[in-house]
N, C-alpha and C positions, 0 to 999 in steps of 0.2 A: 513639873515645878523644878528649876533650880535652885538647890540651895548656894549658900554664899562661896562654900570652898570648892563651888564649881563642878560637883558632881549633882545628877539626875538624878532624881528620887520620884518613883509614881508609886512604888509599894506598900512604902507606909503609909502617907497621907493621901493617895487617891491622884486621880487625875484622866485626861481622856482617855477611855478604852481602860481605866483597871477596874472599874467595876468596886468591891468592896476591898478592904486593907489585905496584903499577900501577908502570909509569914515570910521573914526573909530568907535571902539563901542561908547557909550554914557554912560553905565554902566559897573560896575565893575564883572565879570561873576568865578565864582569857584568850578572846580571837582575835584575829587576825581579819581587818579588813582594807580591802584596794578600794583609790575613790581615782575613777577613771580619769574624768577631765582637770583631776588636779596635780598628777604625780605624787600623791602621796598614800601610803603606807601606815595604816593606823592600829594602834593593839588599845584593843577594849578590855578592861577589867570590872567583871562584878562580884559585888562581892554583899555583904551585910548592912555596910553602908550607901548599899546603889552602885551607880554604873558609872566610868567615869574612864575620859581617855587617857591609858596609860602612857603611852607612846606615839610619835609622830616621823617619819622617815621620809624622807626625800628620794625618790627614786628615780630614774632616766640616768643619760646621759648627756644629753642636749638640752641646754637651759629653753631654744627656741622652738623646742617641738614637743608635742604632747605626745608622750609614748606607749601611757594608757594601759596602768597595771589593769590586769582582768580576772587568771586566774592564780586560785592558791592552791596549795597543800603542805602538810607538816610531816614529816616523817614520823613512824610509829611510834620512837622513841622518845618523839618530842624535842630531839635535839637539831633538827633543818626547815629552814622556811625555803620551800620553794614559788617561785612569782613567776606569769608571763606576762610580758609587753606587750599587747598586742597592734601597735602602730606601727613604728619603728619602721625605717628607711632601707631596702622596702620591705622589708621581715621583720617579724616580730621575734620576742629572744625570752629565752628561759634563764631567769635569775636563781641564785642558791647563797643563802643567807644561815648564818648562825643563829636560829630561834633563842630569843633573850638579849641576849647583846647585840642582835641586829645588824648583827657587819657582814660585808658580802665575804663569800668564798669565791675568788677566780673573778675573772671577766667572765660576764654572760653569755651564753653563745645564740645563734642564730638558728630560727627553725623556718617553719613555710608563714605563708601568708595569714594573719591575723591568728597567733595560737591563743587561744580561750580557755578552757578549760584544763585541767590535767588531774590525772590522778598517779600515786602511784602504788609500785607494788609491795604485799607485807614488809617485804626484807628492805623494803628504803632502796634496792637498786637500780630501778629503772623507774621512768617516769613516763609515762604516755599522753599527751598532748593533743587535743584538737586546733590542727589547723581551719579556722573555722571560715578564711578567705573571704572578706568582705570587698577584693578590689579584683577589677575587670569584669569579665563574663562567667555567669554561672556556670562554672565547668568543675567535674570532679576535684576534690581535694584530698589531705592526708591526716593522718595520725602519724608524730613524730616519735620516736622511740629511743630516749635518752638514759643513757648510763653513767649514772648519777654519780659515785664515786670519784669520776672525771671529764663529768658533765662533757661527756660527746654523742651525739647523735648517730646513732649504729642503724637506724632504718628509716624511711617511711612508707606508710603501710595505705595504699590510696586504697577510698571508701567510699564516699559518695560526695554531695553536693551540699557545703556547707554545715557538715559536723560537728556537733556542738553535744556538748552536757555529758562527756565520755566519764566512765563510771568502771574500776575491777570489781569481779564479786569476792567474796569474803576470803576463798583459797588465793587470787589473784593468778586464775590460769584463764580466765577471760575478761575482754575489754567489752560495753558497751556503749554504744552511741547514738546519739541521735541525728538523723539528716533531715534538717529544716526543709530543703526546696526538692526533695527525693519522697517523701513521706514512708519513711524505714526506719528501722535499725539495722545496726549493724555489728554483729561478735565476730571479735576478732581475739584469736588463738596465741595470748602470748606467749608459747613456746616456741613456734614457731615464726610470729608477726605474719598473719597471714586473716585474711577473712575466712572464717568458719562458718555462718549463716545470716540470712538477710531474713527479714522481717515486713510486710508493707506493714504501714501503719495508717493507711486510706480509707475511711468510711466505707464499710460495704465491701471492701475486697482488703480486711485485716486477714493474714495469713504468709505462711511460710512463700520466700521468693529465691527463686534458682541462685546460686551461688556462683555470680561470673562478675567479671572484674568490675570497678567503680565507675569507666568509662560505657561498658553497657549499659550495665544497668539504669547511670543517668540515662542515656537516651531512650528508654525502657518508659524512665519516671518521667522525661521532660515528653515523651509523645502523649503518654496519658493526663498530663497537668495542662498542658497546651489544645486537647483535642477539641472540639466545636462546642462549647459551651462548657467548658471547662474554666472554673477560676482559680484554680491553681490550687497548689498542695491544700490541702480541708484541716491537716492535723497539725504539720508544721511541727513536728516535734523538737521540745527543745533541750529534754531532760533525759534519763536513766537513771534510775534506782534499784539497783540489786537488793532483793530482800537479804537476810541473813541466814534465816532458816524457812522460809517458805518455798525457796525452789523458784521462785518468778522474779521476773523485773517489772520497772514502774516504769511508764512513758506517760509524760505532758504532753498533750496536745494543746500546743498554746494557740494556736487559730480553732480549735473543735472544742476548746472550753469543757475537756474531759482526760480522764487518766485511764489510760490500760495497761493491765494486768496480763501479761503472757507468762506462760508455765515453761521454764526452759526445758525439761526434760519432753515434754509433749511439742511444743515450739508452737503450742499455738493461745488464741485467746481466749485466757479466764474470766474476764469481766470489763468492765468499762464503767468506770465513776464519774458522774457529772459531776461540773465544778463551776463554780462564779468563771468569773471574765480574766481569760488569758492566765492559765496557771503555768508557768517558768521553770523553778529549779523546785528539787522534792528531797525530801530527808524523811526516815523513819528514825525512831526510838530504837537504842540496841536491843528489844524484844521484840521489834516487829511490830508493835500494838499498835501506834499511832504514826499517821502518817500526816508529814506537813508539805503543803504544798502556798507556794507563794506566786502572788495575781497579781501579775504584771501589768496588766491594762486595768484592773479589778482596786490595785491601790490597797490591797490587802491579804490575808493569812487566813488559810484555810484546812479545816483539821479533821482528819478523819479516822474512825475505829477501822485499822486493817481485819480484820474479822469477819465484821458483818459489811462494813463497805460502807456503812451510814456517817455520812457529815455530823460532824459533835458541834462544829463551832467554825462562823467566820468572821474577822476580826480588823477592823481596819486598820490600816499603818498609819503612821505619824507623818507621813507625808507622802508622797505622788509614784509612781514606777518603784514597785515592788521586787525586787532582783534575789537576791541570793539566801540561802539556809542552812545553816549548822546545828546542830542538836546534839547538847552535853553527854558526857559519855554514861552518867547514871540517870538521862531520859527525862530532867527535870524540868530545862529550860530549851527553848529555841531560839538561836538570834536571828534578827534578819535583818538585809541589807536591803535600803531603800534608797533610790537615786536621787531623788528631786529633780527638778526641772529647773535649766538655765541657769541664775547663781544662786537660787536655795542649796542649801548645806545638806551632804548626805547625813544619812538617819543608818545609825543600828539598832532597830526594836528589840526587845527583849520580850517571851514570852511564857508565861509559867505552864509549862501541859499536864497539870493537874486540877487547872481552873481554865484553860485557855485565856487568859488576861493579859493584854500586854501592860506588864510592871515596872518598865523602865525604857528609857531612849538617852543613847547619845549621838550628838551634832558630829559630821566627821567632815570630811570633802567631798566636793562637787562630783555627784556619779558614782555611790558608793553601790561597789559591783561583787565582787568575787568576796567569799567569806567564809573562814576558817577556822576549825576549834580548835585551839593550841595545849592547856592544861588545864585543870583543877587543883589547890591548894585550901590544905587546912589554914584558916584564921587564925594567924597569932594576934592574939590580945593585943589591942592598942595600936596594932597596925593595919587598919581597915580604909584610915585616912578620911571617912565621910561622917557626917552627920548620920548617927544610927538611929537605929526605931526606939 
């Protein structure tokens, strides 16, 4: 339900997917999300009174091309929004913005073909980028390796075939990633920028794979994905999730409609979680407890006890292609980003993971894709702006 001053409200009074009345937040909570096919740049705020778009940014260059924000990340401090383009003529470019005020720092610079994802590292220095290459022929691609302070690109670190959902773990001394048309992972050694180990991630042959350059290896994966009754990658991975304290990473199987669990220090596989249809991108809770994963073909959220590995809850979105997840920094709420199809408007879902209920949605632009938690704020009295409970 919308109220009249324009913010979304499903927690107090109820609505699709909340199930019974939420208590509200207590603080005031804001991300960050890209809406691909529109060039726009949207910040979400929720807060006591619902959810409601705070800001709206115009992003590109080119009023006649779509350049197709993708991915985000915020510096630790909370003071830099960094953005990629992933269209762009014929590269796509890493933006660096002043989080709040929203105004760029520098001209963008240029990385490889379609960069996607990024994360970066504790100190806000460097950023790591998936070139994730959606044009010409399937052939190896990179991780871009940029140094933030004067946003110039100091390396790229080829990996495999369509890299996508790059993730550091908590120290930020390794990268991981996933390769969609390779069915791997891939750590790579940020001290050095260098691949450190590969992973298959193929039904029936999960396990440690020799560690040789990204142009091998595809031909490696493209003879086994190609062989005589072979329909090509089975896993398709499209995520990485470094736990914090468990020692493993998370991979999405977004064609296997399952999550695996590898132990890094053993390098091999802990478990595998079945899941609804096409799970995408993945976020845990800062205590490791709850895992969210978002179903991209499936149109919905899916939640699971890290623990015992058992599905608590799956949850339908507010609208069609399920895409991205951030999860507040005290493990309360999940947002997620929902695409829509054609000119339906992207959707930010809001989700409580203490009830798994989705509480709130707001409308943003077309292809709402990459999505990012920027801050938490106490509530000053009177300035919540919405209709309260």
């Amino acid at each position: 339900m919308r109220a009249a001053c324009g913010w979304t409200i499903l927690l107090c009074l109820g609505g699709p997917g909340s199930g019974d009345a939420q208590a509200p937040p207590e603080a005031d909570y804001y991300v960050y999300v890209g809406a691909e096919s529109a060039d726009l740049l949207h910040r979400v705020r929720f807060g006591p009174g619902g959810a409601s778009l705070d800001r709206t940014i115009v992003v590109g260059e080119m009023a006649t091309e779509t350049e197709g924000p993708h991915g985000l990340n915020v510096s630790r401090d909370g003071n830099f929004l960094f953005m990629t383009t992933g269209h762009g003529v014929p590269d796509g470019k890493l933006w660096k913005f002043h989080a709040g005020p929203d105004t760029l720092i520098g001209d963008p610079i240029l990385l490889g073909y379609f960069p996607a994802t990024l994360d970066l590292t504790p100190d806000g220095l460097y950023a790591f980028v998936a070139n994730f290459n959606l044009h010409g022929e399937m052939v190896p691609s990179t991780i871009s390796v940029v140094y933030t302070p004067d946003m110039i690109e100091v390396e790229q670190v080829e990996t495999c075939t369509m890299p996508h959902g790059a993730r550091l773990d908590a120290t930020g001394m390794f990268l991981y990633s996933a390769c969609m048309m390779d069915d791997q992972v891939v750590e790579v050694d940020t001290r050095t920028f260098e691949v450190a180990r590969r992973f298959s991630v193929a039904r029936g042959r999960e396990g440690p794979l020799p560690r040789m350059d990204g142009e091998a290896e595809h031909a490696v994966s493209h003879d086994q994905a190609t062989s005589p009754g072979s329909p090509g990658p089975d896993c398709s991975p499209t995520w990485v999730a470094p736990t914090r304290d468990r020692g493993s990473i998370l991979v999405a199987c977004n064609r296997g409609n399952r999550i695996l669990e590898i132990d890094r220090a053993s390098w091999s596989l802990v478990r595998t979680l079945e899941t609804g249809t096409g799970p995408y991108n993945l976020a845990t809770t800062p205590d490791d407890r709850i895992l969210v994963a978002t179903l991209k073909q499936g149109a919905g959220v899916q939640f699971f006890d890290l623990d015992s590995g058992k599905a608590l809850a799956t949850v339908p979105a507010s609208t069609t292609v399920t895409h991205g997840v951030a999860v507040s920094p005290d493990g309360r709420y999940a947002f997620v980003s929902v695409e829509g199809v054609g000119a339906e408007p992207g959707k930010v879902d809001i989700y409580d993971l203490s009830t798994f209920v989705r509480v709130a949605e707001v409308d943003v632009g077309q292809q709402a894709g990459g999505i990012i938690f920027w801050k938490m704020e106490d509530v000053v009295e009177g300035t919540t702006g919405g209709a309260g409970c």
